[in-house]
C-alpha positions in Angstrom: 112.6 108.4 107.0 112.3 109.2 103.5 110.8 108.3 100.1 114.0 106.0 99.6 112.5 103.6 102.8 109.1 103.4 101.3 110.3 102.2 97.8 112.6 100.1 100.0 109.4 98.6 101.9 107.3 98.1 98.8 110.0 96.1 96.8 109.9 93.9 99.4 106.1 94.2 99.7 105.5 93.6 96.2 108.5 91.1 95.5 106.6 88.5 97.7 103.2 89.6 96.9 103.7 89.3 93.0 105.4 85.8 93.2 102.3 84.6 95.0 99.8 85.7 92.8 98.3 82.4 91.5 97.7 81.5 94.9 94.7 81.8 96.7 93.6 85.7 97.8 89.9 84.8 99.3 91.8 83.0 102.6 92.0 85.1 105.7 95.4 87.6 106.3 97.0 86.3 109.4 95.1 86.8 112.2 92.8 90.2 110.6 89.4 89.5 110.1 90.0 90.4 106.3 91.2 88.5 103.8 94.4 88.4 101.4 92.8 90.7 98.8 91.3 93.1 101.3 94.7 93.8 103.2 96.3 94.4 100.0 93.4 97.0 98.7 94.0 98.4 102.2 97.5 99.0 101.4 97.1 100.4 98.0 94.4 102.8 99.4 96.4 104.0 102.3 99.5 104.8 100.7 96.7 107.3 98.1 94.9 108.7 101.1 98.5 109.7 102.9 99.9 111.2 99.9 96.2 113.6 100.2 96.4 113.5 103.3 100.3 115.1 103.3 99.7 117.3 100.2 96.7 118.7 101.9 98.0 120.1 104.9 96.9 120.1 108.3 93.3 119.8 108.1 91.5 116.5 107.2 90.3 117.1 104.0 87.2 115.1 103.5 85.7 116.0 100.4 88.3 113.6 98.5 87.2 109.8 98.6 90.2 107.1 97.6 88.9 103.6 96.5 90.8 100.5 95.8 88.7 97.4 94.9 89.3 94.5 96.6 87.3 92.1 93.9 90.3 92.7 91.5 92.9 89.5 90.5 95.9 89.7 92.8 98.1 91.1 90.2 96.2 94.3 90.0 96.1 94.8 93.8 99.7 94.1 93.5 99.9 97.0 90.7 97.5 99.1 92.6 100.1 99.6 95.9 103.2 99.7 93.2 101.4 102.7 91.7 100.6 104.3 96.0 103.9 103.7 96.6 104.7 106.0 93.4 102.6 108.7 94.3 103.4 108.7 98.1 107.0 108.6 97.2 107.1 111.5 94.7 104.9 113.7 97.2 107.2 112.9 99.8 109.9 114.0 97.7 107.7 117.2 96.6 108.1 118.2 100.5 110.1 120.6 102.4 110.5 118.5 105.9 108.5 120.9 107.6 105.0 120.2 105.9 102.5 118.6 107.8 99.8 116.7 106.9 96.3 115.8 108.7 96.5 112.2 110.6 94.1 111.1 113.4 97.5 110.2 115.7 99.2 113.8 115.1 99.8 116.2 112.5 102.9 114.1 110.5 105.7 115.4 108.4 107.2 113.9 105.6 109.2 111.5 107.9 106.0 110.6 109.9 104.2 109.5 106.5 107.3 107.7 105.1 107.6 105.4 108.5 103.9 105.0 108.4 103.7 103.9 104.9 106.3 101.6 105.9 104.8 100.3 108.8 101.9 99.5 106.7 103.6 97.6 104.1 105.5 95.8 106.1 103.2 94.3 108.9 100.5 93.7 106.1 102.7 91.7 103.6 103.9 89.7 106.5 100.2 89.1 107.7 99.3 88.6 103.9 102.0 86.2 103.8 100.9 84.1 106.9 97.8 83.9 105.5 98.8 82.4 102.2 101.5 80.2 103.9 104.5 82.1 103.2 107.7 83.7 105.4 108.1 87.0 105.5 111.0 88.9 107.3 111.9 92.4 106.2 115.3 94.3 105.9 116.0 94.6 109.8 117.7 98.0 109.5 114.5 99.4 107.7 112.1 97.6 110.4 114.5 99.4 113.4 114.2 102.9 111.4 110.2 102.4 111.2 110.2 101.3 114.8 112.0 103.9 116.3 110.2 106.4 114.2 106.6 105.6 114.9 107.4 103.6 118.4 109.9 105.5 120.3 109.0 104.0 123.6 109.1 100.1 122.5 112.0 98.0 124.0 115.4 98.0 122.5 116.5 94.8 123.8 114.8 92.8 121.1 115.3 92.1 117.5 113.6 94.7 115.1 111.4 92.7 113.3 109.5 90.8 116.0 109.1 94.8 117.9 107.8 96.3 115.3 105.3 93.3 114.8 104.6 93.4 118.4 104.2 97.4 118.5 101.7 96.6 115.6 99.3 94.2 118.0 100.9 91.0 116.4 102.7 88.9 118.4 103.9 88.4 121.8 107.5 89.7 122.4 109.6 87.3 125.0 108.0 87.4 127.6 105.7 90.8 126.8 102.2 89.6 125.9 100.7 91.1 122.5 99.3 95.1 122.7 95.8 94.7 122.2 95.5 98.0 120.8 98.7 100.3 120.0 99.3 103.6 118.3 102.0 105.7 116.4 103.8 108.9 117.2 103.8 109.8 113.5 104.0 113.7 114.3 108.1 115.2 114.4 109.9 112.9 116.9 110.9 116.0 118.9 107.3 116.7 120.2 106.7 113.6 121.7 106.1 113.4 125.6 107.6 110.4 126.2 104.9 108.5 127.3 103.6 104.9 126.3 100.5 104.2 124.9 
C-alpha cells in the first residue's frame, strides 16, 4: 500500500465527515467509549505521530509529543486529519520501501504505515458515522488491500468490508463472534509467521 490508498481512505473519510458537520460531535462514536469529536482528534493525531514515527526510524522516539484538540468545532477536526493525511502521505512518498519506522506491533515500512493509516480512517469514520446516524461503507477493493495487508490470517470467504471491521473488534462476522482484542502485522508481509492473533 501506498500514499495513493491513504489519500483514497481520507477522501472518503473526510467526504462524510465534512457533510456532517452541523450535526452533533459530543454523542458517543459507535460502540468506543469516546465520542464523535474524540475519534476524529484521534485520527488527526495518529496519522502526525506515524509520519514521526516512519521519518524517525526504528526507535520510538519519545521526546516529540503530537496533540490534536478534541474541543475544536467539527470542521477543524475535519481539517486537522485532511492536513495528517498530507503529511503522512508526502513522507510516505519521501520513502525508499525499505525504511522502517518504530510501532508497538513491528517495526513497519512504508506499506505497513499506509495500510495502518488506512485502517484507521476507515473503521473510525464508519464508527464516527454510527454514532451520528449515518452509513458508512468504504471502496471494497481499498478495504481488501488494508485487510490483507495488516490481517493476513483473517477469512477470505467474506466480503471486505464487514472483515476488516471484524478484524478491527467491530462486529460479528457470520457466524464468527466479534475479536475482543485484535492486532496488526504492520511489519513487511514477508516476516510474518503465520500465526493468528
Amino acid at each position: 500500500m501506498r500514499s495513493d490508498d491513504v489519500r483514497s481512505a481520507a477522501a472518503a473519510c473526510t467526504g462524510l465527515l465534512g457533510g456532517a458537520v452541523g450535526r452533533d460531535w459530543s454523542v458517543r462514536a459507535g460502540t468506543l467509549d469516546m465520542t464523535v469529536s474524540e475519534v476524529v482528534a484521534h485520527v488527526a493525531q495518529v496519522l502526525l505521530f506515524y509520519a514521526a514515527d516512519l521519518a524517525g526510524g526504528p526507535a520510538e522516539v519519545d521526546a516529540l509529543e503530537v496533540q490534536v484538540r478534541a474541543d475544536r468545532p467539527p470542521a477543524t477536526l475535519v481539517a486537522a486529519v485532511r492536513a495528517g493525511v498530507f503529511v503522512l502521505a508526502a513522507t510516505i512518498d519521501a520513502c525508499a520501501d525499505d525504511v522502517r519506522g518504530f510501532h508497538p506491533e513491528g517495526a513497519a515500512d512504508p506499506s505497513g504505515f499506509a495500510a495502518m493509516a488506512c485502517d484507521e480512517l476507515l473503521v473510525h469514520t464508519d464508527d464516527a458515522a454510527r454514532g451520528l446516524g449515518l452509513a458508512f461503507e468504504p471502496d471494497a477493493h481499498l478495504a481488501l488491500h488494508v485487510l490483507r495487508r495488516l490481517f493476513p490470517w483473517a477469512p477470505h470467504d467474506e466480503r471486505s468490508w464487514p472483515t476488516l471491521r471484524w478484524a478491527n473488534g467491530r462486529a460479528p462476522l457470520g457466524a464468527r463472534p466479534p475479536l475482543e482484542s485484535w492486532r496488526w502485522h504492520c511489519a513487511p508481509l514477508d516476516e510474518w509467521d503465520g500465526t493468528g492473533p
